[in-house]
C-alpha positions as CSV (number, residue, x, y, z in Angstrom):
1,X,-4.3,19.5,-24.7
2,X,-7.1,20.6,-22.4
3,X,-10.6,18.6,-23.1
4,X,-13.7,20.1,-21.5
5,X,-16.9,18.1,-21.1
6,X,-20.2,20.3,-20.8
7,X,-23.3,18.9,-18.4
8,X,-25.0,16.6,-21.0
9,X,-21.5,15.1,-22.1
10,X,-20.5,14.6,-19.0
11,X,-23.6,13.0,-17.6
12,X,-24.5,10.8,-20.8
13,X,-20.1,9.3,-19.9
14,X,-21.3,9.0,-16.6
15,X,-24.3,6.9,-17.3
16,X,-22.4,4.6,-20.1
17,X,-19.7,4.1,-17.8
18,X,-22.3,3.5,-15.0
19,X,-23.6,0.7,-17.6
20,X,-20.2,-0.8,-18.2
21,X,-19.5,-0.8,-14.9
22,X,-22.5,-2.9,-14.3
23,X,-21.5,-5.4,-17.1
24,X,-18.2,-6.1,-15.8
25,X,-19.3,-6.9,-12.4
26,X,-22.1,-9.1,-13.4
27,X,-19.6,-11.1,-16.4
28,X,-15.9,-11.0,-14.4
29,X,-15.8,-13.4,-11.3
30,X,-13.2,-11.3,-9.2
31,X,-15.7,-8.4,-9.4
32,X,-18.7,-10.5,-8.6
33,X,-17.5,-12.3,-5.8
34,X,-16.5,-9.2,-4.1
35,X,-19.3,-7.4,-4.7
36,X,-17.6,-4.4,-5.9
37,X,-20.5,-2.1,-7.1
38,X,-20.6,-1.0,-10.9
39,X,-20.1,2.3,-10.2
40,X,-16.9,2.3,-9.0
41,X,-15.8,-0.2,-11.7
42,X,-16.7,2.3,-14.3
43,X,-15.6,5.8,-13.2
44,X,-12.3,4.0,-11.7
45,X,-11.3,2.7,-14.8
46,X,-12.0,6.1,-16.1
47,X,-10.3,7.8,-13.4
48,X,-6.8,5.6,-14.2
49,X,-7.2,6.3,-18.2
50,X,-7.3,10.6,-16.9
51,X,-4.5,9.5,-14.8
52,X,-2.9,7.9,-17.9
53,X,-3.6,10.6,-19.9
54,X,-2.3,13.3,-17.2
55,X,1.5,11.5,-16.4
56,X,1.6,11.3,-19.8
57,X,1.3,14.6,-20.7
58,X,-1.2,13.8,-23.7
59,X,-4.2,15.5,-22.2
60,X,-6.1,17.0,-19.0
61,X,-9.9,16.8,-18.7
62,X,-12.5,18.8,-17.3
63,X,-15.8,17.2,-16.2
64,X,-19.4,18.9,-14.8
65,X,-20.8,17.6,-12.7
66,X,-23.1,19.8,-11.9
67,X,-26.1,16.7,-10.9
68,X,-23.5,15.0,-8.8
69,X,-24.7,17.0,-5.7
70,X,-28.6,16.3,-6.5
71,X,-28.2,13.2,-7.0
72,X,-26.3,13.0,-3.7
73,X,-28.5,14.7,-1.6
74,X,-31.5,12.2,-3.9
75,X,-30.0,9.2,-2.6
76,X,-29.1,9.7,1.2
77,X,-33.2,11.1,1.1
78,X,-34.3,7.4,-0.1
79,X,-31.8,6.3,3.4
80,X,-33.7,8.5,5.6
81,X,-37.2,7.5,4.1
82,X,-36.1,3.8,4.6
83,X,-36.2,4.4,8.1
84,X,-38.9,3.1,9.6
85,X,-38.8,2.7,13.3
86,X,-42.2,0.0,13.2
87,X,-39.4,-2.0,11.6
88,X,-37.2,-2.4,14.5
89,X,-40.0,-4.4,16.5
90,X,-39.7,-7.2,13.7
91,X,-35.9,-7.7,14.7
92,X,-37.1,-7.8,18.7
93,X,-33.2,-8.1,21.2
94,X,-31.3,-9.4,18.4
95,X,-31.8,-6.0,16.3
96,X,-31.3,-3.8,19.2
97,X,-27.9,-5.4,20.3
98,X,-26.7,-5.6,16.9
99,X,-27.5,-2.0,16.1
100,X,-25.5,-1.0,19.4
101,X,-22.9,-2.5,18.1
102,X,-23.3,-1.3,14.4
103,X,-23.3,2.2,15.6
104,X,-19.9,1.4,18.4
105,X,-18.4,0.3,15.5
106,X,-19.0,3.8,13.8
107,X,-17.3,5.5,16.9
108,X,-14.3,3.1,17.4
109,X,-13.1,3.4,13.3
110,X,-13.2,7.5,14.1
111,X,-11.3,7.0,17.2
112,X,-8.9,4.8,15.5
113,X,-8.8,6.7,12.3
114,X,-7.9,9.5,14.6
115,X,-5.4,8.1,16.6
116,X,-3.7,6.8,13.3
117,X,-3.1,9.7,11.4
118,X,-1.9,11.8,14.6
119,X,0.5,9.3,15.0
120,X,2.2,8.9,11.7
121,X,1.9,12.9,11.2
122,X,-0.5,13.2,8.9
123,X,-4.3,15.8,8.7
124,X,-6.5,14.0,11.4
125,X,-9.5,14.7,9.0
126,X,-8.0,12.1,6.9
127,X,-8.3,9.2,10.0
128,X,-11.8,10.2,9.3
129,X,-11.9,9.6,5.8
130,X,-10.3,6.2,6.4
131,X,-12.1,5.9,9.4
132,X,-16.0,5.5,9.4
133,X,-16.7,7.2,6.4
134,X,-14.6,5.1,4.3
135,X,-15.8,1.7,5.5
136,X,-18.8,1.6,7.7
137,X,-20.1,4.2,4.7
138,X,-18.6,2.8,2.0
139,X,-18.0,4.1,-1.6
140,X,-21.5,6.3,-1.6
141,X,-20.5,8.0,2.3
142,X,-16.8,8.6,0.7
143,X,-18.0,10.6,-2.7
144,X,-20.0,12.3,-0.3
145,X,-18.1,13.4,2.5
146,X,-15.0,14.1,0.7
147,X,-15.6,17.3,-0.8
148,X,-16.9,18.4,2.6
149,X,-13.4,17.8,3.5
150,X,-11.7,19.2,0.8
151,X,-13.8,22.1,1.6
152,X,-12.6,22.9,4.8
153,X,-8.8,22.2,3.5
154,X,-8.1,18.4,3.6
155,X,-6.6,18.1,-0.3
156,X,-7.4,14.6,-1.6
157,X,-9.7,13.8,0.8
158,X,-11.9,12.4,-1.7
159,X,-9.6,10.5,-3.1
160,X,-8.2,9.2,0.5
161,X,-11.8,8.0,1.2
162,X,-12.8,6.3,-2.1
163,X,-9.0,4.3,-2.0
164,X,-10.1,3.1,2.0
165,X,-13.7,2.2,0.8
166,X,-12.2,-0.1,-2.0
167,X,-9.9,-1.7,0.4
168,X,-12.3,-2.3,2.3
169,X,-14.7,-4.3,-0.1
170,X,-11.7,-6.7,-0.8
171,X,-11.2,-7.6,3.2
172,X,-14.7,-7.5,3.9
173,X,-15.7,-9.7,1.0
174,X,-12.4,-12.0,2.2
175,X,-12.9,-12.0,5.7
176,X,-16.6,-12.0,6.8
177,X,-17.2,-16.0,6.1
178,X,-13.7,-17.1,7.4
179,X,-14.2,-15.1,10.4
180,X,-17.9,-16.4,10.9
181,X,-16.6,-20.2,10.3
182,X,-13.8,-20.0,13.3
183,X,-16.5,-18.8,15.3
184,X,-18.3,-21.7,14.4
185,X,-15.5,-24.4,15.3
186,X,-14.0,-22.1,18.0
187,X,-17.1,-22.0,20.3
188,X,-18.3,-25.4,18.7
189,X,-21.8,-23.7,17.4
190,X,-24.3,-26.5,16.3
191,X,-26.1,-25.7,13.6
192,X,-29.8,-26.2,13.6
193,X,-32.9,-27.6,11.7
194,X,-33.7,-26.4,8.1
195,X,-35.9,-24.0,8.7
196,X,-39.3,-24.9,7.8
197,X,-40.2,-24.9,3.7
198,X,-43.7,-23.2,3.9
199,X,-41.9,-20.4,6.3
200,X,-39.5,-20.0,4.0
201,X,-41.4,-19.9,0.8
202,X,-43.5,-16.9,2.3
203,X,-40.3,-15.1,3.7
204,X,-39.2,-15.4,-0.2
205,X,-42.9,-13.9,-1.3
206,X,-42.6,-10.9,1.0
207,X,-39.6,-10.3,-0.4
208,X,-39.8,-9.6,-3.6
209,X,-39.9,-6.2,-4.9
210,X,-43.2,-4.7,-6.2
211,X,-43.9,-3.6,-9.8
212,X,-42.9,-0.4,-10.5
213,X,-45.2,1.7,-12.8
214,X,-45.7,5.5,-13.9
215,X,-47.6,6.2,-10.5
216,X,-45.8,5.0,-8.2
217,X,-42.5,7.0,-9.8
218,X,-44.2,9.9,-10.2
219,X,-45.1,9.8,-6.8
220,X,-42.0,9.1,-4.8
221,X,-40.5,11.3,-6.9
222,X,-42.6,14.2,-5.8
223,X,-42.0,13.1,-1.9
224,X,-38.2,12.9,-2.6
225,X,-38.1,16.0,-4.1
226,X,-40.5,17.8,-1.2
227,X,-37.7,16.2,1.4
228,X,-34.5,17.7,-0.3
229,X,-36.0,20.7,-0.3
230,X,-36.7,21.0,2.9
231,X,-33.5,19.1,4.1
232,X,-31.4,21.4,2.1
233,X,-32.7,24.4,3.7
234,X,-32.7,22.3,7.5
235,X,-28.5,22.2,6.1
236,X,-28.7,25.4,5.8
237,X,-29.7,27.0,8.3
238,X,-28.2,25.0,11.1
239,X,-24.9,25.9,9.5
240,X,-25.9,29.5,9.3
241,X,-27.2,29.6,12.9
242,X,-24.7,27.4,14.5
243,X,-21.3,27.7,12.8
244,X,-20.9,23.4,12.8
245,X,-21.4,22.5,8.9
246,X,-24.3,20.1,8.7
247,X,-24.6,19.0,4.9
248,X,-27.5,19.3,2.7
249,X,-27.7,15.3,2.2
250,X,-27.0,15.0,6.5
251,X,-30.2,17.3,6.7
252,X,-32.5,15.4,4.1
253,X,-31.6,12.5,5.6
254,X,-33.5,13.8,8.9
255,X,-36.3,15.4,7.6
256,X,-37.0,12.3,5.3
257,X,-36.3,9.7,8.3
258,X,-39.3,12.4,10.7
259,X,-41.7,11.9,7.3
260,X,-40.8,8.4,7.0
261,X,-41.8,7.5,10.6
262,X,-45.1,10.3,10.5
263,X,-46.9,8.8,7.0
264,X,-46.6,5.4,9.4
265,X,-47.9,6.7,12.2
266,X,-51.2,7.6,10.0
267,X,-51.0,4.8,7.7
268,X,-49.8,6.0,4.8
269,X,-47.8,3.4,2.7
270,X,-44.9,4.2,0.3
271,X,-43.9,2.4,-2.5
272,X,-41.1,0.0,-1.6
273,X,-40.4,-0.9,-5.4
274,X,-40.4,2.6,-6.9
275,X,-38.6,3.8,-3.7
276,X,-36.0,1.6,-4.6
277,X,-35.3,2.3,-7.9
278,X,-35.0,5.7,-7.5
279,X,-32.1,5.3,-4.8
280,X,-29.9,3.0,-6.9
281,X,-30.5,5.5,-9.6
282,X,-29.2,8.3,-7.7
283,X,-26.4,6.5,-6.1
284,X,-25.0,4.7,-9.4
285,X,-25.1,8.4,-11.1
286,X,-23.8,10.1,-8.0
287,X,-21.4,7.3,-7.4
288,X,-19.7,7.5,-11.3
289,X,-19.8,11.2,-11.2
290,X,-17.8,11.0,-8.1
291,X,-15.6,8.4,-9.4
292,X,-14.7,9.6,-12.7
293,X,-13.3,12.9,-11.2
294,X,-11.1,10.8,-8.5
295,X,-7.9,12.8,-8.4
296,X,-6.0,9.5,-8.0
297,X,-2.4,11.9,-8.0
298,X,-3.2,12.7,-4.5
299,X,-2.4,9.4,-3.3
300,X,0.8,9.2,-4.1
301,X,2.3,10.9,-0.7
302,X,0.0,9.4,1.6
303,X,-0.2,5.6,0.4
304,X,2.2,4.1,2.9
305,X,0.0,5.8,6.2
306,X,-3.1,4.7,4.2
307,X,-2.5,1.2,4.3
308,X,-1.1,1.0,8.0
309,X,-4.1,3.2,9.2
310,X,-6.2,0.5,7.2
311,X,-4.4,-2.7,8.5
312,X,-5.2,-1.6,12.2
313,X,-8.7,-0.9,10.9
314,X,-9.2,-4.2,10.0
315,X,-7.6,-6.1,13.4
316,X,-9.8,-3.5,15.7
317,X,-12.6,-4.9,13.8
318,X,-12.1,-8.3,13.7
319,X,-11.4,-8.4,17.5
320,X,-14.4,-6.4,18.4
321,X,-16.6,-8.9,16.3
322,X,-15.3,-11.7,18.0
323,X,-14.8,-11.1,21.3
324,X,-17.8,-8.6,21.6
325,X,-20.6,-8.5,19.3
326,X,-20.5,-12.6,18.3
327,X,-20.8,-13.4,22.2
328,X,-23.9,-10.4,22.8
329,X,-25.2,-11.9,20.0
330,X,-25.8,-15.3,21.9
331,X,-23.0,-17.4,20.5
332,X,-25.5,-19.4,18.5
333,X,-25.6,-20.2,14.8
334,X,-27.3,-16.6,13.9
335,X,-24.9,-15.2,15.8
336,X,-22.2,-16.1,13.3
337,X,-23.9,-15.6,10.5
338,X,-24.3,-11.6,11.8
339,X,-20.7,-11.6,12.4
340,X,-20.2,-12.5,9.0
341,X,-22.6,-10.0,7.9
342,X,-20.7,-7.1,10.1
343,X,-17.3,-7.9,8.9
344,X,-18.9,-7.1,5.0
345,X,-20.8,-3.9,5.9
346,X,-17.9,-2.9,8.4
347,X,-15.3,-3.1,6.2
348,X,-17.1,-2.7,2.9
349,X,-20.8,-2.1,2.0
350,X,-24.1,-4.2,2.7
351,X,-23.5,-6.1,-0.3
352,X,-20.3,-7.8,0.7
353,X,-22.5,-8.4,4.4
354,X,-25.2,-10.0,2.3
355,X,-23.2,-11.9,0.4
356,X,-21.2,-13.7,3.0
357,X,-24.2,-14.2,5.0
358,X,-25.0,-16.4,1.8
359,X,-22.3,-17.8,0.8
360,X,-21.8,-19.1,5.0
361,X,-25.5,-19.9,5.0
362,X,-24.9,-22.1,1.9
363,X,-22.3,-23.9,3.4
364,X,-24.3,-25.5,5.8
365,X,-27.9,-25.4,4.1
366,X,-29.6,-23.6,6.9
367,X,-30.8,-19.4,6.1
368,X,-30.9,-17.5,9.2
369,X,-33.9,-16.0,9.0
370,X,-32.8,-13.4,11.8
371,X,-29.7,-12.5,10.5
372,X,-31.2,-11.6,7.1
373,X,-33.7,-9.1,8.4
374,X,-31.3,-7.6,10.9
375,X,-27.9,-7.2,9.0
376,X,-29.4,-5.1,5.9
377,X,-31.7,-2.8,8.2
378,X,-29.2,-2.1,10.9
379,X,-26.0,-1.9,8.7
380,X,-27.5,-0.2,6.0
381,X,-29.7,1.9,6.8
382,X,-30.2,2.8,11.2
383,X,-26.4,2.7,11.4
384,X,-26.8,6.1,9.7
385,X,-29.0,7.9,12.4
386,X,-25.8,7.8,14.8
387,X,-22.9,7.4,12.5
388,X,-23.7,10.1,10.1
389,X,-24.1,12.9,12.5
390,X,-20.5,11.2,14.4
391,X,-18.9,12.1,11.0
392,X,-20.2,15.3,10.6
393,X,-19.0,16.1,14.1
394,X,-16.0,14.7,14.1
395,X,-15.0,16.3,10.6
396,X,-15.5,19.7,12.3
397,X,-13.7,18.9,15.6
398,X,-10.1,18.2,14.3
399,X,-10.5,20.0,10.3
């Protein structure tokens, strides 16, 4: 039995999953503790019942997703318009150094991803995949990337990358504070005075998010909407002109980084609050879209290669932390704490980075400050302006 979904079907399944999704992680403690976003929970879980349903021989389903793709290009927009270069002066060395190294990282899990797959005989675009799309991007950089693969004749690209960035979550959420707590006894790290309670009192004000009204919305909406334009068409025509496939959401990302940095120069403020809302929007709906059509039956020749590729992914990593960034980092107390951070967002997302920034923090009841500012705006968002158009290139060198 064939079962088609039409656009409104599909999307209103895609935001109830989306919803479940969110439920589960917030009420199960595996799913919690690893961060694993809701997203993924729910159009996974949807993705093994179309499995199910497909070995079975009951049924096979048919999804549009015809808002996947704007919602893509939506999200990776709100990246670019996070940008903000006047931010990089607030992190002073540390920020620089750790970006370096944020964006090294990028380059080395290409290499590696690279070097894997050529080895054990399988399509180089796939080291990609597993490489620096998979887990410095994470599950938002996979669903995107994939069908840009797939496009230029990787089969189960998708599929490949969303498997790697789910591995990755686990390791990064179970290695970033052991990691960060051998640094700690290995280099015997003191750890130093609580921070100062009015200082951190106003670092908590500043943080939280503004109210988001009609305004606002309607507002960002408008400048989101101005910037995929205009990206999409940036996509376009370098493609055209060039021959090297730049995608839309690679373009948008540009333009809206150049407006980003612009409206500073002259002042003009955005709307943290409302900006933020409409990214997590856009990359929850994206996100299930691109889950819930996971051809999972593609894995089924390539899941030994996956998980050595991955294994060496994860020692490469681990070493380079250690005996690279945690030393140009100072060796100190922060220092850990970012190496904790970098194991989560280089294996997994920035949630896994903030959490076990945390959960390490907690142990010893002293916040890095430093580490907190740095981590989420180098690994989640300036990591992008190098590793993104590494991707890109790489995908078109070896496809």
């Amino acid at each position: 039995m064939n079962i088609s979904l039409d656009l409104i079907q599909t999307t209103t399944l895609a935001v109830v999953l989306l919803l479940l999704g969110e439920f589960a992680r917030r009420h199960i403690g595996f799913l919690q503790r690893f961060s694993i976003p809701g997203p993924v929970i729910g159009g996974f879980a949807f993705a093994l019942a179309v499995l199910a349903l497909r070995e079975t021989g009951v049924a096979q389903l048919e999804l549009d997703t015809t808002l996947q793709e704007p919602a893509m290009i939506a999200f990776f927009t709100t990246i670019g318009l996070g940008a903000s270069v006047s931010l990089l002066r607030k992190g002073g060395k540390l920020l620089i150094v750790y970006l370096l190294a944020c964006w090294t990282l990028a380059i080395l899990q290409n290499v590696v991803g690279i070097g894997m797959a050529t080895a054990l005989g399988i399509d180089p675009v796939l080291g990609v995949m597993a490489g620096a799309v998979a887990l410095e991007g994470g599950h938002g950089a996979a669903a995107a990337f994939g069908p840009t693969a797939e496009a230029l004749g990787t089969d189960g690209a998708t599929a490949i990358a969303i498997a790697a960035a789910t591995f990755g979550l686990v390791a990064g959420g179970l290695l970033g504070g052991p990691m960060a707590s051998w640094l700690m006894r290995r280099h015997k790290v003191e750890v130093p005075a609580a921070a100062d309670t009015a200082a951190s009192a106003a670092a908590e004000a500043q943080e939280k998010e503004e109210p988001v009204g009609y305004g606002p919305l309607v507002n960002t909406a408008v400048l989101i909407g101005v910037v995929m334009v205009a990206g999409v068409a940036l996509g376009t025509w370098f493609s055209e002109t060039t021959g090297f496939v730049l995608p839309a959401y690679v373009g948008a990302m540009v333009v809206a980084a150049v407006a980003r940095n612009v409206g500073d120069r002259f002042g003009l403020r955005m709307h943290q609050g409302a900006l933020s809302l409409v990214s997590s929007l856009s990359l929850g709906l994206f996100l299930t879209m691109a889950m819930m059509g996971l051809r999972i039956w593609d894995l089924y020749a390539l899941a030994l290669p996956l998980v050595l590729l991955l294994a060496v992914q994860v020692i490469v990593l681990l070493l380079f932390v250690a005996l690279v960034v945690f030393r140009l980092l100072g060796k100190g107390y922060d220092a850990a704490t970012m190496a904790a951070g970098m194991v989560g967002h280089g294996l997994g997302g920035t949630p896994n980075a903030m959490a076990n920034m945390d959960a390490f923090n907690r142990r010893f009841g002293v916040r890095s400050e430093k580490a907190f500012l740095i981590v989420p705006l180098a690994g989640a968002v300036l990591i992008d302006i190098v590793a993104l158009p590494w991707i890109v290139w790489c995908i078109n060198a070896v496809a």
